[in-house]
MIVOKE-459757 format. One record per residue: residue number from 0; x, y, z of N, C-alpha, C, O in turn. Coordinates in steps of 0.05 Angstrom, whole numbers. Example, Ala and Ser with C-alpha at 12.3 -4.5 7.8 and 13.67 -1.06 7.14 Angstrom:
REM MIVOKE-459757
REC  resi     n_x     n_y     n_z    ca_x    ca_y    ca_z     c_x     c_y     c_z     o_x     o_y     o_z
REC     0     264    -114     156     246     -90     156     264     -66     156     285     -66     169
REC     1     257     -45     142     273     -21     143     258       1     157     268      23     161
REM end
This chain:
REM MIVOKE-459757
REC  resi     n_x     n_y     n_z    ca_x    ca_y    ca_z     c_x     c_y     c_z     o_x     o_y     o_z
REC     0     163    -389    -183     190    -399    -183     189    -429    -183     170    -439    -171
REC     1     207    -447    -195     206    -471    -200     235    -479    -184     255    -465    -181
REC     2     231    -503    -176     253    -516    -153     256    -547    -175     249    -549    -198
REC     3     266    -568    -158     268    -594    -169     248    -611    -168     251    -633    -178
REC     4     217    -600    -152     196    -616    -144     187    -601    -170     196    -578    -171
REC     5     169    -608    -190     158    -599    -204     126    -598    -202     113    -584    -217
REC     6     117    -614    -184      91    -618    -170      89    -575    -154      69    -560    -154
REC     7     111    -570    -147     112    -550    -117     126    -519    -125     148    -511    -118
REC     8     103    -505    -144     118    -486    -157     112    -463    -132      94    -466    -116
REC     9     124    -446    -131     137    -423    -110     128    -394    -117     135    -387    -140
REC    10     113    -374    -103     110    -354    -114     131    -333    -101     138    -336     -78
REC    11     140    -313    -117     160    -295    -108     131    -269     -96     108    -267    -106
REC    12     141    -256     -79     121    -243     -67     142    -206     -64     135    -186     -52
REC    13     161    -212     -76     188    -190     -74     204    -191     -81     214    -213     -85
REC    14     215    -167     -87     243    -166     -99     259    -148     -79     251    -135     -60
REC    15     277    -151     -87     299    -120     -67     327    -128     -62     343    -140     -77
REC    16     327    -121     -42     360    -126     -39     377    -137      -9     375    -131      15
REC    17     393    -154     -21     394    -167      19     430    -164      26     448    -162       9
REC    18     431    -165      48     466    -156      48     463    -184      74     448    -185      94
REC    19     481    -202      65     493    -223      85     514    -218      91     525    -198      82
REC    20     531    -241     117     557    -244     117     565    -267     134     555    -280     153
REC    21     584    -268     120     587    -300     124     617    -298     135     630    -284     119
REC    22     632    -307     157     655    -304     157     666    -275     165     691    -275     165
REC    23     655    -254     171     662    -228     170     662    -213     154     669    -190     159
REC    24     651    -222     126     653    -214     105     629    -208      91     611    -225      88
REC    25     626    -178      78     594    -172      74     584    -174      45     599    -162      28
REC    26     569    -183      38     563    -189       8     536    -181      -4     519    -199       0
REC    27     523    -153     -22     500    -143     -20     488    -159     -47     501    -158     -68
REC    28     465    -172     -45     451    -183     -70     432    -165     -70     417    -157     -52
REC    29     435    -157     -99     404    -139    -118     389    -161    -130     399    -183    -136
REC    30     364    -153    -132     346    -162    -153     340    -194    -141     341    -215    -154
REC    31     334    -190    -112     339    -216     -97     302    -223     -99     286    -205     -91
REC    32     292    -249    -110     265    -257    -100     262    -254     -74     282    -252     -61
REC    33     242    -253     -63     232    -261     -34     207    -280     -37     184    -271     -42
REC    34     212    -311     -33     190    -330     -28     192    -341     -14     207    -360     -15
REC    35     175    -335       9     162    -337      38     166    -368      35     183    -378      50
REC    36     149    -386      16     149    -415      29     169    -433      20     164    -457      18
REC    37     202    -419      12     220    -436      11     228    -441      36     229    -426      55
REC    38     236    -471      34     253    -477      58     282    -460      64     291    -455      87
REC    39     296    -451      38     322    -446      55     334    -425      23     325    -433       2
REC    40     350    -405      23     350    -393      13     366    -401     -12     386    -414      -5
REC    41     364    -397     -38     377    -397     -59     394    -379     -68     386    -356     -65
REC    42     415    -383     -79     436    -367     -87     441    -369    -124     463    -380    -127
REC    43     433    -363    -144     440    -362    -176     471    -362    -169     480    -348    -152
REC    44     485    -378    -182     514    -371    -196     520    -356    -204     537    -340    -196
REC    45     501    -356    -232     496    -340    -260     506    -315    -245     529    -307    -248
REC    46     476    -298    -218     478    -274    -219     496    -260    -206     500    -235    -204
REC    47     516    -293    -192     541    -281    -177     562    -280    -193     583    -271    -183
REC    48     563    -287    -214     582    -284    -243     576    -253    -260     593    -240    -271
REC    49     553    -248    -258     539    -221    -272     554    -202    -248     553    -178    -254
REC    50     565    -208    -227     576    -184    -203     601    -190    -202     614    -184    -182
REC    51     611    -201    -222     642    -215    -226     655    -226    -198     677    -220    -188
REC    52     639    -241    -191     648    -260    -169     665    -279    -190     663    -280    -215
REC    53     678    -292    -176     697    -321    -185     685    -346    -173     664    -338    -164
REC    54     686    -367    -170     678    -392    -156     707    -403    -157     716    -408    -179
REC    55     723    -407    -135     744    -433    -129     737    -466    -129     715    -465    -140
REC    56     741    -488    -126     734    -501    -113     756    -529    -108     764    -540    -128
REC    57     764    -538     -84     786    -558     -82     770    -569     -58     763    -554     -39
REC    58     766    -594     -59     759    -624     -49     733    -612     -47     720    -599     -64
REC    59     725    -621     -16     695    -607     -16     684    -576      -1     663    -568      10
REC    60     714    -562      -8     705    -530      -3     704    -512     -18     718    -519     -37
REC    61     696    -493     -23     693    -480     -48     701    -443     -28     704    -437      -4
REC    62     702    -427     -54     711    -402     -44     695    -380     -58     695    -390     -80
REC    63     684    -360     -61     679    -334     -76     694    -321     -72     706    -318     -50
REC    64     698    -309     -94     724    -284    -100     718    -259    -110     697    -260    -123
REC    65     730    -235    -108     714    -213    -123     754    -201    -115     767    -199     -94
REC    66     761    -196    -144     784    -185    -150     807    -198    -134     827    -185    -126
REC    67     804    -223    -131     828    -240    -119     827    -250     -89     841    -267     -78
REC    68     800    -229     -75     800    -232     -47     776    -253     -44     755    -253     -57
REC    69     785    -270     -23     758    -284     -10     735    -271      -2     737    -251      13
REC    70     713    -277      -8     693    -265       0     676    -273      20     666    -260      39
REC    71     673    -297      12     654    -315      29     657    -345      14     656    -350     -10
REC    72     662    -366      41     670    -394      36     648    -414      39     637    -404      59
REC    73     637    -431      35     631    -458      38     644    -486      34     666    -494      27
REC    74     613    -502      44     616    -538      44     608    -542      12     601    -523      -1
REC    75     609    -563       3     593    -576     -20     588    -595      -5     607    -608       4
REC    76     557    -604       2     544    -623      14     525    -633      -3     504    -620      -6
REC    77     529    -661     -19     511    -674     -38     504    -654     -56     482    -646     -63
REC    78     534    -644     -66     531    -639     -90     525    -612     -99     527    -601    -121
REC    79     514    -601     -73     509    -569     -70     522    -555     -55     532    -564     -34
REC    80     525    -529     -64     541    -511     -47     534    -501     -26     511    -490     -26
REC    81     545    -501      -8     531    -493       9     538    -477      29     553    -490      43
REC    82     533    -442      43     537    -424      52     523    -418      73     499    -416      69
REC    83     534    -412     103     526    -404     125     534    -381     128     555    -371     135
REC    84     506    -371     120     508    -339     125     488    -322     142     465    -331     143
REC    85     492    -300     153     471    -290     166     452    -277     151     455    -287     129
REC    86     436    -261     149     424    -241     133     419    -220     147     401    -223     164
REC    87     435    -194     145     445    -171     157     421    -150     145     426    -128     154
REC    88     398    -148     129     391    -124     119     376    -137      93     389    -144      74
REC    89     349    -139      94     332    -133      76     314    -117      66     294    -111      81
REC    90     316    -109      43     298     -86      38     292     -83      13     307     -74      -4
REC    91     260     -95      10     249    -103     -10     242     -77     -37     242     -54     -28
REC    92     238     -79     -60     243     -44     -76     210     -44     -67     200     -32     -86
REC    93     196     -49     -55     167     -32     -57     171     -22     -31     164       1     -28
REC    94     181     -33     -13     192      -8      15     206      13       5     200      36      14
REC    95     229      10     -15     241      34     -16     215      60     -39     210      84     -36
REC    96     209      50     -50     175      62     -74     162      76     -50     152      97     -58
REC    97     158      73     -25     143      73      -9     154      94       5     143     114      14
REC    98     180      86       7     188     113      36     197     138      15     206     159      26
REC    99     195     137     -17     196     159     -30     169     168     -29     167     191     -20
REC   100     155     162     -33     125     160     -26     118     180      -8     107     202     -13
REC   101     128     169      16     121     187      45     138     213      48     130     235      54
REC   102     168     205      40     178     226      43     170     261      42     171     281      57
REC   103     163     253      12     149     272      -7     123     278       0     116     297     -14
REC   104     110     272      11      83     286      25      59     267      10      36     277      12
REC   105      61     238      -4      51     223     -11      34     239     -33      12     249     -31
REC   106      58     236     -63      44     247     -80      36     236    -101      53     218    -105
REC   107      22     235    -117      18     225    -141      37     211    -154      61     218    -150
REC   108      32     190    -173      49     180    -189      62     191    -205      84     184    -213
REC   109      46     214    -214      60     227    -246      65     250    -225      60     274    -231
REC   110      71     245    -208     104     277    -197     128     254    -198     146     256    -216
REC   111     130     233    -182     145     216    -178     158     199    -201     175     182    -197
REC   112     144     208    -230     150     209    -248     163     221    -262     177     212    -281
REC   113     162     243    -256     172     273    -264     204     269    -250     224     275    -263
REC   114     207     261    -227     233     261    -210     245     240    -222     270     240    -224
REC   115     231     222    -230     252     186    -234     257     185    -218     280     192    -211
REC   116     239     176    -201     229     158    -179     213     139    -184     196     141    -202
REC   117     214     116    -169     203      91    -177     166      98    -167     165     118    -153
REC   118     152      93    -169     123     102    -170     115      71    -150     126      50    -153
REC   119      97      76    -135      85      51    -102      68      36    -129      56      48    -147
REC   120      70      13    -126      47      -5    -126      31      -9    -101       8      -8    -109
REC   121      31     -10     -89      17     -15     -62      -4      15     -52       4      38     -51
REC   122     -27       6     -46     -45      27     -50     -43      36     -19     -46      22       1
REC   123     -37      65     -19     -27      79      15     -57      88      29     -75     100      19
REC   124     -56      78      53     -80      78      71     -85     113      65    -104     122      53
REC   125     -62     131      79     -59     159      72     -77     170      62     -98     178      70
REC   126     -60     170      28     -80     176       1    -107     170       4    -124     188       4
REC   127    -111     140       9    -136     136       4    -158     158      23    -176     171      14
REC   128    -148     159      58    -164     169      66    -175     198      67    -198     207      66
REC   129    -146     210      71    -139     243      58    -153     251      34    -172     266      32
REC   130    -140     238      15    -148     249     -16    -186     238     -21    -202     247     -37
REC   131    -190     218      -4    -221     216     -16    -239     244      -5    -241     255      17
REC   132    -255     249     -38    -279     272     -27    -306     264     -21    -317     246     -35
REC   133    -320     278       4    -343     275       9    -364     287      -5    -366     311      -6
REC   134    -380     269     -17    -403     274     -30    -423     283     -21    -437     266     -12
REC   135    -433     304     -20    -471     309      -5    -488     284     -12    -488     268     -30
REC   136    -501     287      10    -524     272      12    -547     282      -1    -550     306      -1
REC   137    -568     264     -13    -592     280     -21    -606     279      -7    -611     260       8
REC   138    -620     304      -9    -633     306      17    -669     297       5    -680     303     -17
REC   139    -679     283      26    -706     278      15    -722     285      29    -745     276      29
REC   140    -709     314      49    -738     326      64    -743     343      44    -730     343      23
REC   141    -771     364      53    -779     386      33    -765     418      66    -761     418      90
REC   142    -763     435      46    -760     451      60    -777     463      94    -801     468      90
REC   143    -773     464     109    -791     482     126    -805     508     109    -795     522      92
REC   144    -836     507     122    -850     529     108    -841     555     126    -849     578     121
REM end
């Protein structure tokens, strides 16, 4: 991910989905990055326009709208918008890959395929230990006579 320092590029480490609220008011973002070494969280316009949010804005407050109602308000401080919100619920999609995963008795990709279900990237301690087979040893005595 790229910010305004172009020296200080950002790795996203997640995706998923986060539900804030700001004001009393609850607002769920999909398809949210998760990068651990930002200072402070970013908000797209764009993808609050793609959820038919509105943007108000008169002197230095601004408003989100979703079908006429306020949603959640801010400052514009140097130029940016800016929103005090809590973060009520995150839950990244390889947790949710995961608890389909377990649910199901931790099965193969191509069942979880078969369902359309999203299939784990993340390699399960489980599987690994369960599903690995033990090999004989060779043996390098000779028989008892």
């Amino acid at each position: 991910m790229e910010t305004g320092d172009a020296n200080r590029k950002r790795s996203a480490v997640g995706i998923g989905t986060v539900k804030i609220l700001n004001h009393n008011n609850k607002l769920t973002l999909k398809e949210c990055l998760y990068v651990p070494k930002l200072k402070c969280n970013l908000i797209s316009l764009l993808e609050l326009f793609k959820e038919k949010l509105t943007v108000n804005c008169k002197d230095n407050v601004f408003s989100l709208n979703s079908k006429g109602k306020v949603i959640m308000h801010g400052k514009i401080i140097n130029k940016l918008m800016v929103i005090n919100f809590t973060i009520l619920k995150t839950l990244l999609t390889n947790q949710i890959n995961n608890l389909w995963h377990n649910k199901l008795g931790h099965p193969r990709d191509s069942v979880l395929k078969q369902l359309a279900l999203p299939t784990t990237q993340d390699n399960c301690l489980v599987c690994e230990t369960k599903k690995a087979h033990k090999k004989p040893f060779k043996s390098n005595f000779e028989p008892a006579p």
